[in-house]
C-alpha positions, 0 to 999 in steps of 0.5 A: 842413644840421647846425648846430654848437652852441655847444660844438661848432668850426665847419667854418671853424675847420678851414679857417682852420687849414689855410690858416694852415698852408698859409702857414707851410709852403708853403716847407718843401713847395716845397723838398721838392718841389724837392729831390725832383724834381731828384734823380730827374731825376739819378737817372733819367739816372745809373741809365741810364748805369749800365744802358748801362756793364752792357750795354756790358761785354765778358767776352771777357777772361775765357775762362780761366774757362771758356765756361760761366762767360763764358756765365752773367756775359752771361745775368745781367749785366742782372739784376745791373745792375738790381739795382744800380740798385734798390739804389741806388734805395732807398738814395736814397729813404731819404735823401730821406726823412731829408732830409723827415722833417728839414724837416718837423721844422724847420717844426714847431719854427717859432714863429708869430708874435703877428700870425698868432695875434691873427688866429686869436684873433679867427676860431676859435670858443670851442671851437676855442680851448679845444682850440688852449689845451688843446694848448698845454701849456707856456705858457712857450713860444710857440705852434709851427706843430707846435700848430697842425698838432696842432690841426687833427688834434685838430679832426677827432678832436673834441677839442673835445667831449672836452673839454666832457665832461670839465669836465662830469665834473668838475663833476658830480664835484666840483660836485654834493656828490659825494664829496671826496679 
């Protein structure tokens, strides 16, 4: 098994992040869900009442335009009708996905509290802060669930050794007699 050295996050600083996650957006994915599921179960039941009123439509009435043309609304009167319906099936998806990409902003912009964060202080390691730090740009304003998610995914693309790399660039540049502005 692979130990992680001193310099490098541990396995449990990735868990840590995603159950904290977990808890500040655990709402914000249940009403998505929610929202999501509701509105296909009404959908699926209005596209088949919208199928059934296409397949129920008597073009009788409309001999005056011909047999041939009366012939040809019957043989693509189900495609229309189906094709309403996918119409209005992407319409619908676009909107719900409006409606998630909207959630998923809000939680972003959503501050975490001092309590959560001390917690965190006390549970990442050095490195794991070094990169929650480096996230964090503008002091002046408390830490978002958006730092955190960013966080997390700079974690995995380890971030943490870029880091280490850059301050040993600097110190080798700056520290060892190199050459000045």
């Amino acid at each position: 098994m692979k130990q992680n050295s001193p310099h490098e996050p541990t396995r449990q600083d990735g868990a840590l992040l995603r159950a904290t996650l977990l808890k500040l957006t655990a709402a914000q994915k249940i009403l998505c869900v929610v929202v999501i599921a509701v509105v296909a179960l009404v959908w699926y039941d209005l596209l088949n009442q919208l199928v059934a009123f296409g397949h129920n439509i008597d073009y009788s009435g409309l001999h005056a335009l011909g047999n041939e043309t009366v012939q040809m609304l019957k043989l693509y009167n189900p495609y229309f009708w189906w094709a309403v319906v996918a119409l209005c099936t992407l319409i619908i998806a676009y909107f719900l996905y409006i409606f998630v990409r909207g959630t998923q902003r809000r939680a972003r912009t959503r501050l975490v509290g001092a309590d959560i964060i001390a917690e965190l202080a006390q549970q990442l390691s050095g490195p794991a802060k070094e990169v929650l730090l480096w996230v964090w740009q503008d002091r002046s304003e408390p830490i978002t669930v958006g730092d955190l998610q960013r966080t997390a995914n700079e974690l995995q693309a380890r971030r943490a050794d870029k880091i280490r790399l850059a301050q040993d660039h600097e110190t080798a540049l700056t520290g060892q007699g190199g050459a000045e502005r």
